[in-house]
VEXKOL-823120 format. One record per residue (C-alpha): residue number from 1; residue in one letter; x, y, z. Coordinates in steps of 0.5 Angstrom, whole numbers, plus 500, padded with zeros to 3 digits. Layout:
residues N
pos:code:px:py:pz
NUM:A:X:Y:Z
...
***
This chain:
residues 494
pos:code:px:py:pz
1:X:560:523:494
2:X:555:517:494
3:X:559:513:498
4:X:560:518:503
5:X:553:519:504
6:X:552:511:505
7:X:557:511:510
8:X:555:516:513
9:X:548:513:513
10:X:551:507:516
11:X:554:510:522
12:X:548:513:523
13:X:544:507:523
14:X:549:505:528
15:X:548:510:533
16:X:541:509:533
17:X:541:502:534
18:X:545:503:541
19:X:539:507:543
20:X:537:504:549
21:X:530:507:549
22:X:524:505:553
23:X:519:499:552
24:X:512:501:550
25:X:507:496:551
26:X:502:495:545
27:X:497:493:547
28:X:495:488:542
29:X:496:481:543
30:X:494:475:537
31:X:489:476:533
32:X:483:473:536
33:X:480:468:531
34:X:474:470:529
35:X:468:466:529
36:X:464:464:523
37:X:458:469:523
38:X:462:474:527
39:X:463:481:526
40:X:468:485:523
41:X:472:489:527
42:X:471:496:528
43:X:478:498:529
44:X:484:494:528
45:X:488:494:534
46:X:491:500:536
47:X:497:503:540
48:X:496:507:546
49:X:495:514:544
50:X:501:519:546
51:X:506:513:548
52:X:513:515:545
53:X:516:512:541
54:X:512:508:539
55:X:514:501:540
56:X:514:496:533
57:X:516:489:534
58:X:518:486:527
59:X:517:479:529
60:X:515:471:528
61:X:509:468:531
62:X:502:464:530
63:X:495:466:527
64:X:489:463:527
65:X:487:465:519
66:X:483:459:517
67:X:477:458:521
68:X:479:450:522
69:X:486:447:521
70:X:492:449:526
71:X:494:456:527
72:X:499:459:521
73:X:506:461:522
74:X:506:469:520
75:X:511:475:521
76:X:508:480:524
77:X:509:487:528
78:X:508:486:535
79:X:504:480:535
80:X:498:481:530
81:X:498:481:522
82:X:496:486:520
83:X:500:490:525
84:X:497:495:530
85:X:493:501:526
86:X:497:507:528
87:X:493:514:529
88:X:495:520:529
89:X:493:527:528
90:X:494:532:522
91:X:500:536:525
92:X:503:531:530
93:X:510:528:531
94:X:511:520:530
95:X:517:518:535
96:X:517:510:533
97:X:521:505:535
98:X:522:500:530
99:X:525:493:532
100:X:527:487:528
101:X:526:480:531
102:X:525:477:524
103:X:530:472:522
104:X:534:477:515
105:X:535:485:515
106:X:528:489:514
107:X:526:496:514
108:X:520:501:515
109:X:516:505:509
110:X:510:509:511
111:X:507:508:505
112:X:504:515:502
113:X:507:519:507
114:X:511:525:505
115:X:517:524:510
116:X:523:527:510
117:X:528:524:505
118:X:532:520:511
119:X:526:517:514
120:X:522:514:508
121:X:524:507:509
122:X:528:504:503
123:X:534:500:504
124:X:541:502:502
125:X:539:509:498
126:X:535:512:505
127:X:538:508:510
128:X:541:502:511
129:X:538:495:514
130:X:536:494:520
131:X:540:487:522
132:X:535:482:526
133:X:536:484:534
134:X:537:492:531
135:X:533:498:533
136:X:532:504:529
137:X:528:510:531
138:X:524:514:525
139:X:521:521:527
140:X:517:525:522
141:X:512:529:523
142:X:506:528:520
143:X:503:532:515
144:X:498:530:511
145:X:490:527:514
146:X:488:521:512
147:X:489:513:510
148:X:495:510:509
149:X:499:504:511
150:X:507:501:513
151:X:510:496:511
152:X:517:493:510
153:X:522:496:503
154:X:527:491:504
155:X:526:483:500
156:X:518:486:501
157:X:516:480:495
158:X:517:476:502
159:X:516:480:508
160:X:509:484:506
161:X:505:477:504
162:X:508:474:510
163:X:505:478:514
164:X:508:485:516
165:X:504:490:514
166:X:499:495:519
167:X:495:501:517
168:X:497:509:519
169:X:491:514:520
170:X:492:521:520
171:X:484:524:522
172:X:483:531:519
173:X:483:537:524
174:X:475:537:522
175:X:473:530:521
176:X:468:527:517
177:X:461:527:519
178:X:460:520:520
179:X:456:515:526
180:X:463:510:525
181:X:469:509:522
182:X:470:501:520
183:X:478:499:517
184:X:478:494:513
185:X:485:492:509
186:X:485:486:506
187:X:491:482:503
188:X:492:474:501
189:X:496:469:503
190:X:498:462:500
191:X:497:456:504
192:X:498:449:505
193:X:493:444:507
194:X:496:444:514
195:X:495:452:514
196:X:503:453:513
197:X:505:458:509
198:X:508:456:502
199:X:515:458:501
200:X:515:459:494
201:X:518:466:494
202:X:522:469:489
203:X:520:465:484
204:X:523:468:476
205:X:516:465:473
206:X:511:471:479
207:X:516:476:478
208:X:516:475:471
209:X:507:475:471
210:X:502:477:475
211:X:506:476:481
212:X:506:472:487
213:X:498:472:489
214:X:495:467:495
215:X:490:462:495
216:X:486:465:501
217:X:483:472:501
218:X:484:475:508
219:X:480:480:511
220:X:483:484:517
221:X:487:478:518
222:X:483:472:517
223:X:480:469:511
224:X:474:473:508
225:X:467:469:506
226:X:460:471:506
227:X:461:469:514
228:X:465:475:515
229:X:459:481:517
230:X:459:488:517
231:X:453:489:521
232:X:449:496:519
233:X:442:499:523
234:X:438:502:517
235:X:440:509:516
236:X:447:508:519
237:X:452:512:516
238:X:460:509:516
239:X:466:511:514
240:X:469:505:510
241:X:477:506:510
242:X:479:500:505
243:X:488:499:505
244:X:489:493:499
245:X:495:491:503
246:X:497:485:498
247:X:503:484:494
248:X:500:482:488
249:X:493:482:487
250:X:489:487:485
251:X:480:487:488
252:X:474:489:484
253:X:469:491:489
254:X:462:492:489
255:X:458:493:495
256:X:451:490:492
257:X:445:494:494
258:X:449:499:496
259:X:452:505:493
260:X:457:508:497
261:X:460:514:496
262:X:468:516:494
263:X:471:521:499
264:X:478:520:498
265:X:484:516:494
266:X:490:515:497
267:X:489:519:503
268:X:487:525:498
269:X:481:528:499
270:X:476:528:493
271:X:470:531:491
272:X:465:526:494
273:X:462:522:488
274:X:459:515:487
275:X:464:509:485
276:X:464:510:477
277:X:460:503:474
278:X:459:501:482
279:X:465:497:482
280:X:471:500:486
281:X:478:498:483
282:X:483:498:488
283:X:491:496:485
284:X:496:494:491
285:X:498:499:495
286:X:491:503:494
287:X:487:507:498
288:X:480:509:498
289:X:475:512:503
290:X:467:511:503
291:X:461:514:506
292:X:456:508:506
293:X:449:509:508
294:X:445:503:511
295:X:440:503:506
296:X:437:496:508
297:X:432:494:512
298:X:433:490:518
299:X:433:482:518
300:X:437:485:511
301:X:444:482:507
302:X:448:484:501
303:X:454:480:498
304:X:461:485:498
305:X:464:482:492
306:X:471:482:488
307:X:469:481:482
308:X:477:478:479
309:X:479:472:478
310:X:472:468:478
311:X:469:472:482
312:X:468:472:490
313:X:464:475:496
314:X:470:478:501
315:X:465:479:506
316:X:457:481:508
317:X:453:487:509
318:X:448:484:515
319:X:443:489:518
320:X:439:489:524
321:X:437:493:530
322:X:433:501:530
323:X:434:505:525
324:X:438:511:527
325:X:435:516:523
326:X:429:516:519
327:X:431:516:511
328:X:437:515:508
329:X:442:522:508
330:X:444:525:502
331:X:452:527:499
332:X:457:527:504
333:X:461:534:505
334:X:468:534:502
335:X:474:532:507
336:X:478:538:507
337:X:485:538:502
338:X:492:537:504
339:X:496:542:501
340:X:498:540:495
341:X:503:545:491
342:X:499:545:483
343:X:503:543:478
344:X:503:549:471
345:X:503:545:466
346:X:505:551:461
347:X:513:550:465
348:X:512:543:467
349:X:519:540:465
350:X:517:533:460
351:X:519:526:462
352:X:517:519:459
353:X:517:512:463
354:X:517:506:458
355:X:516:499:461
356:X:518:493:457
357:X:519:485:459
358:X:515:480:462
359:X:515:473:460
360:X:509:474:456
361:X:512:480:451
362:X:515:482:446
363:X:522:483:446
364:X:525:488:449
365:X:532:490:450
366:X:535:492:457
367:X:542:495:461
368:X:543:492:467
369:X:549:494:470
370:X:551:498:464
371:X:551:491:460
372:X:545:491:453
373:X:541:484:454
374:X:535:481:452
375:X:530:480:456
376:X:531:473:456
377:X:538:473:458
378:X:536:479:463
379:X:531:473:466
380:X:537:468:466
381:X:543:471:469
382:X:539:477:473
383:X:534:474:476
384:X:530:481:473
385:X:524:481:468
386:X:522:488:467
387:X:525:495:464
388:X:524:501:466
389:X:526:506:461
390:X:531:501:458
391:X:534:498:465
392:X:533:493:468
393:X:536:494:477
394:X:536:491:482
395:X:532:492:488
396:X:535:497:492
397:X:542:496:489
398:X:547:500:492
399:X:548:505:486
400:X:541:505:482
401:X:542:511:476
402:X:537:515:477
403:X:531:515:472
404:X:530:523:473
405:X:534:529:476
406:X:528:534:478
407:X:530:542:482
408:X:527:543:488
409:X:520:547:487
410:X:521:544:479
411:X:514:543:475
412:X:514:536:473
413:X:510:531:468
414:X:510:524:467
415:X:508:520:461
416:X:508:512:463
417:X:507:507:457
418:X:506:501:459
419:X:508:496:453
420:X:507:490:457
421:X:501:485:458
422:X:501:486:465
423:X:497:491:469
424:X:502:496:474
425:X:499:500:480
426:X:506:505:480
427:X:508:508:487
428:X:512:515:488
429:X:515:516:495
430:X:515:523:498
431:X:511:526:494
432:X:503:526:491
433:X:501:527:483
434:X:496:529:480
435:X:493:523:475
436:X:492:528:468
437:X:490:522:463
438:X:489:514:463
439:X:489:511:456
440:X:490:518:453
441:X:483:520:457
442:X:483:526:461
443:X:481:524:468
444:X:474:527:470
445:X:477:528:477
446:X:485:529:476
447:X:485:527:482
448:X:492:526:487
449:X:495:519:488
450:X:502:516:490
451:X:499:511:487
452:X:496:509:480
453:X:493:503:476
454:X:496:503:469
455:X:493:498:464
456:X:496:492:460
457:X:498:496:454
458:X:496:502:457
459:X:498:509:459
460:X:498:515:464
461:X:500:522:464
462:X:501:525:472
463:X:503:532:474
464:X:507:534:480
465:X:511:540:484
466:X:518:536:486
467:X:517:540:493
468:X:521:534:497
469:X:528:533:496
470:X:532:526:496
471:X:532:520:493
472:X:526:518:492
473:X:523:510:490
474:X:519:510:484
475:X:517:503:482
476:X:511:497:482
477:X:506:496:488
478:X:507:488:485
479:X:512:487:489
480:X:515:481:485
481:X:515:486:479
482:X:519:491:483
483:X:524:486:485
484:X:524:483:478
485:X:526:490:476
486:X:521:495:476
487:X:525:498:481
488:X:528:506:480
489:X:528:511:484
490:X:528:520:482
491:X:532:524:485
492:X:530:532:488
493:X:535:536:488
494:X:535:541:494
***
């Protein structure tokens, strides 16, 4: 039955590739440098509104990412990484167009949209990969308002950091009342000194660590500093929609002098609420929404700070011309909730996640291909560093066992243990949880998420409604980790 359903799948993908659709001009062309002391853009580039199908172009081109050196090799969707923003509006129907220029197979994931199952993405388990030269046609309509991104699922420990990643926004029917939205995604990229990409991709030593991180923060595409601007009036208030789009990194960040206010995670509206410690940790594949107000006078500048790894200022808050209102304002209003199923814990049915492995653990015992191995011997004959459950797979093997069957409208836990040194931001396609608990630690917000940070020997407790049927991803947003065997999938029986 698996078998026929790939084969099936495999025509389909055909089929769509012999579609002779219509070109749509994106608009875009390279990123334009931006020069030292320059403003951050208020938008990325973006596609026409109302052109279908939206064309993207997965291809290979040059970026000015150091503001001195020659340009850098990048893959890029149509032209610019990152990619064109995509904007819809809650309730609308995404035609796009997906077409390969690239060198090797990829895909499309639109990461924290609940798609239909056949238009999520994931090669060899939703459909097959799109071969160089090939087309295929995702269409979806688009449920939820808020932020989210798209990138590739096929080898993405490669595809996304070089280059291939954009951000997706779904504006709410009542938006949120704010003087400008500025969207910022940041990522990083390792470079050579002649500003060419360093082909070290894959290596057992990321998959098995930390993961793969860059040598250069890149901010909307090019290298962040204290030269990158936003540049504020007193008293202007701004809705800061924030994508962490790198493969590995995670960023601490503080806007000092600041403090803004949380209006959602992950997409998911909450209650509005200043960020806890004034730190903001945002995990790979996180989201976060903020209201920042222009407190600062005019002639003013504050520092924007990661505080990981030794710390480092992503960007500055510059402030000049007219106050656009007299005082500051106070809480914003709370943004609308999505429809979200509530999950009853009384009849939820349990379930438990146990993560081992990693070349700095203990030893931990693992299945792969049904075969009981060490890690160390996982490591050597697989290329794998990480368990779930006791199982080390592939990354998008063509028969993954799943980790969990669940019924349609089944409530459902997860406790996830992490017996690791490394931290792991899980994602779930298809489907929003509740986070109960962190660390044995009730959450104060229980907030809905696709994706959650859990600590190095830590733990965490969600909850959700299996609403969308299909085989769902359930793996680590550090693409090594999932391509070193963090990698499973849960599967929605209709």
């Amino acid at each position: 039955m698996r078998l026929a359903r790939r084969e099936f799948l495999q025509s389909a993908g055909a089929a769509l590739g012999a579609l002779a659709l219509p070109s749509v001009s994106s608009g875009t062309g390279p990123l334009a440098p931006s020069p030292a002391g320059g403003s951050i853009c208020t938008a990325l580039p973006a596609l026409p509104a109302g052109a279908s199908p939206i064309e993207l172009v997965a291809g290979v081109c040059r970026q000015r990412i150091r503001a001195t050196g020659p340009e850098t090799p990048v893959w890029a969707f149509n032209g610019t990484a990152p990619g064109p923003t995509l904007r819809f509006r809650q309730g609308d129907t995404a035609d796009i167009l997906v077409r390969n220029a690239l060198p090797q197979v990829t895909t499309v994931h639109w990461h924290g949209l609940r798609v239909p199952n056949a238009m999520d993405g994931v090669p060899h388990v939703t459909q097959p990969p799109i071969a160089p030269g090939g087309t295929f046609g995702y269409r979806y309509r688009v449920e939820d308002a808020g932020t989210y991104w798209y990138h590739p699922h096929q080898s993405s420990f490669e595809q996304v950091p070089r280059g291939l990643f954009g951000m997706l926004v779904v504006e709410e029917r009542k938006p949120l009342p704010v003087d400008r939205e500025v969207l910022w995604v940041l990522a990083d990229c390792k470079l050579a000194d002649d500003n060419r990409q360093v082909e070290d991709f894959g290596r057992i030593l990321d998959f098995g660590t930390e993961g793969r991180h860059g040598n250069v923060i890149t901010l909307n595409g090019t290298a962040a500093g204290p030269h990158r601007r936003l540049e504020l009036r007193p008293g202007e208030r701004v809705r800061l929609r924030l994508l962490n789009a790198a493969s590995a990194r995670a960023f601490l960040v503080e806007f000092t002098g600041h403090a803004p206010w949380i209006v959602s995670y992950d997409g998911q509206p909450v209650r509005p609420h200043p960020v806890p410690d004034g730190r903001l940790l945002l995990g790979a594949g996180q989201r976060t929404d903020l209201v920042i107000d222009g407190t600062g006078a005019a002639g003013r500048s504050f520092a924007v700070r990661d505080h990981r790894r030794g710390g480092f200022d992503i960007a500055t808050i510059a402030y000049g011309g007219k106050p656009v209102r007299p005082k500051v304002l106070s809480r914003p209003a709370a943004i609308a909730p999505n429809r979200h199923a509530e999950p009853d814990l009384g009849r939820a049915t349990d379930h438990y996640l146990v993560f081992e492995g990693g070349v700095k653990g203990a030893p931990a015992i693992g299945k792969v291909d049904g075969k009981a191995l060490d890690i160390e011997e996982i490591m050597a004959r697989h290329g794998l560093a990480w368990t779930m459950n006791y199982t080390a797979q592939h990354e998008h093997a063509m028969m993954h066992e799943p980790l969990f069957r669940m019924r349609k409208g089944e409530h459902v836990t997860v406790k996830m243990i992490n017996n690791t040194d490394f931290e792991h931001p899980m994602h779930l396609h298809g489907h929003f949880f509740r986070v109960l608990a962190l660390n044995d630690v009730a959450t104060r917000l229980r907030e809905w998420r696709d994706t959650v940070m859990i600590d190095p020997r830590g733990s965490c407790d969600i909850a959700f409604v299996a609403e969308n049927v299909g085989e769902w991803m359930f793996h680590c947003h550090i693409l090594d980790h999932a391509a070193g065997g963090m990698m499973g999938t849960v599967v929605v029986e209709g």
